[in-house]
N, C-alpha and C positions, 0 to 999 in steps of 0.2 A: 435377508440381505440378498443382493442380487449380486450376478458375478460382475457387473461394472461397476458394484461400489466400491470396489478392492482389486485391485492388478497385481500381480506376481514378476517385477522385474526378473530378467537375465541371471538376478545373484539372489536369486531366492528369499527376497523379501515383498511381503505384502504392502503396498501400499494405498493411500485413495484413489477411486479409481479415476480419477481427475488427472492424474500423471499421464493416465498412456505408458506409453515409451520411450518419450524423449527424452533423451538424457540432462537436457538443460532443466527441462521442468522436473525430473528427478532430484536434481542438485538442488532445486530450489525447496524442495519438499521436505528433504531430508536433513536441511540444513539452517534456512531460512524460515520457511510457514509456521508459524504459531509458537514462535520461538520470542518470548519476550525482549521488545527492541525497547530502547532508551537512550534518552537526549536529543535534544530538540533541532541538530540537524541533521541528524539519522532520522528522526521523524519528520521531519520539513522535505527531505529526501521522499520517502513511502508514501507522504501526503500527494507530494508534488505527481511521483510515477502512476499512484492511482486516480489521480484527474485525470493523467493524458489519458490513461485505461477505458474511460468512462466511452462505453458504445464499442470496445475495442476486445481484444484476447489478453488476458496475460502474458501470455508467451509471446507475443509482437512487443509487451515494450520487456519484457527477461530477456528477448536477444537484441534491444538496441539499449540496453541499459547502459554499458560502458559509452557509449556516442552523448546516451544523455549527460551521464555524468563530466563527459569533455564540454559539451556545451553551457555546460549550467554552475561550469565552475565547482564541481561535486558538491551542488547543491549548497555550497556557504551561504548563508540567505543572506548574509550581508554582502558580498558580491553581487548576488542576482540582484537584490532590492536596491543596486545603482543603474542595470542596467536600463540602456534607452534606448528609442526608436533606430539605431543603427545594430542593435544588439539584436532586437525583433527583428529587421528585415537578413539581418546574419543567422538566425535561428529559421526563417521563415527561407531560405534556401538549402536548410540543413537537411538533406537528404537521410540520414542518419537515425534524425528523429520524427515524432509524431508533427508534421509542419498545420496544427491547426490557429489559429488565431489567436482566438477568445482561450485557449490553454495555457500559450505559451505567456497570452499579456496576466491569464489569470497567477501564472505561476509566479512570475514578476511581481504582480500586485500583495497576492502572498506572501513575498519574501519581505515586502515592505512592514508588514502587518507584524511577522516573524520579528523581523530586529526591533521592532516598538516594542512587543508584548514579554521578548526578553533581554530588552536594554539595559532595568535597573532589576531584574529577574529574571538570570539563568535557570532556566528549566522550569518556566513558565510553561509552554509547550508541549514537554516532557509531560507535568503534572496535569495538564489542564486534557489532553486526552486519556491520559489514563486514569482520572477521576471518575471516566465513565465506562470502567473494565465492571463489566457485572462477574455476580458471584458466579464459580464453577456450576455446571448445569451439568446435566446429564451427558454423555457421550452420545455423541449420531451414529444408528445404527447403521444408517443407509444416506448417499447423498441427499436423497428425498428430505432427509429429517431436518439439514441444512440451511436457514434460514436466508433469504436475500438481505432483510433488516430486521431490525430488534429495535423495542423502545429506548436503549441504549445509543444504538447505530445512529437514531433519529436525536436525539438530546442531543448528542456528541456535534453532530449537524448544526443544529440551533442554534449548540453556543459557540461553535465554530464562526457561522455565518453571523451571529453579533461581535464576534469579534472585527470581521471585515474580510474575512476568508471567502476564497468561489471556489468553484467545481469541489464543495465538501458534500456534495449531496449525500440522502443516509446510506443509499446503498451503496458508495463509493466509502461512505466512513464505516460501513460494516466488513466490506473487504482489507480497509486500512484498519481495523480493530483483529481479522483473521491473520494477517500478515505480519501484524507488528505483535501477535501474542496476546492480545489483550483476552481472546478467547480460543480454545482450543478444538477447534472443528475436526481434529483428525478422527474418522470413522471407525467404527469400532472392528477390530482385525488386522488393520495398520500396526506397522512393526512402530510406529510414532505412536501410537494409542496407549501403548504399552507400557511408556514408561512412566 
């Protein structure tokens, strides 16, 4: 292990060494990564923030998250999935957030797909990505051990995108699979590794 796969915040705990030292990205490591999420608009939520992700930082859209959440209605997918071309051109000068196009109409189009698939099935959603949580693996020694995507990442993708789903690409659904818990990447020495 190398000393950037593990960082020693301020308050003397080791973490991935992905954190750095931002505070923000600390809170979210500590609190949020790899922490089992559930229901389907907490997940239409993490779906949605890692589309805008996709080519981007995490930590650009962790500090405009609250802007997102004003914009998009915190993510009710039944609000978003009314929204229309005055709602886009109102997102599309939103300074706030990620102002790309094809994101914000994919994220819309998503929400539509969202209220269909759990109209007469709550937690349609819920179940339909986490059917594709693989079994416990081994712990990553080092970021290196880290995968971009898994055959899982890719599946998750597939029947994502038969459902009618965009920006679910794999390696956007393998960081929405790190995030939402489905699998436990914290490297081995993380004070998160631990427990």
């Amino acid at each position: 292990m190398s000393r950037a796969d593990v960082v020693v915040g301020d308050d003397g705990r080791a973490r991935c060494g992905w954190v750095g030292h931002d505070a923000e990205y600390r809170r979210y490591h500590d609190e949020e990564w790899g922490h089992a999420l559930h229901g389907d608009r907490p997940l239409f939520e993490k779906m949605s923030l890692e589309g805008f992700q996709a080519g981007l930082s995490w930590i650009t859209i962790l500090r405009r998250r609250s802007t997102f959440r004003a914009a998009f209605h915190d993510f009710d997918y039944a609000a978003v999935a009314e929204f229309g071309d005055d709602d886009i051109a109102r997102l599309l000068a939103d300074t706030g957030i990620i102002r790309n196009r094809a994101k914000i109409e994919a994220t819309i189009s998503n929400a539509r797909v969202t209220r269909e698939l759990v109209a007469d099935d709550p937690g349609a959603l819920d179940r339909l990505i986490w059917s594709f949580a693989p079994e416990p693996g081994a712990r990553p020694s080092a970021l290196a051990d880290i995968p971009a995507v898994t055959p899982e990442a890719t599946a998750l993708s597939k029947a994502l995108k038969k459902q009618g789903y965009r920006f679910v690409g794999p390696t956007t659904m393998y960081a929405l699979m790190q995030s939402a818990g489905l699998v436990d990447d914290h490297v081995a020495g993380c004070w998160r590794a631990e427990g």
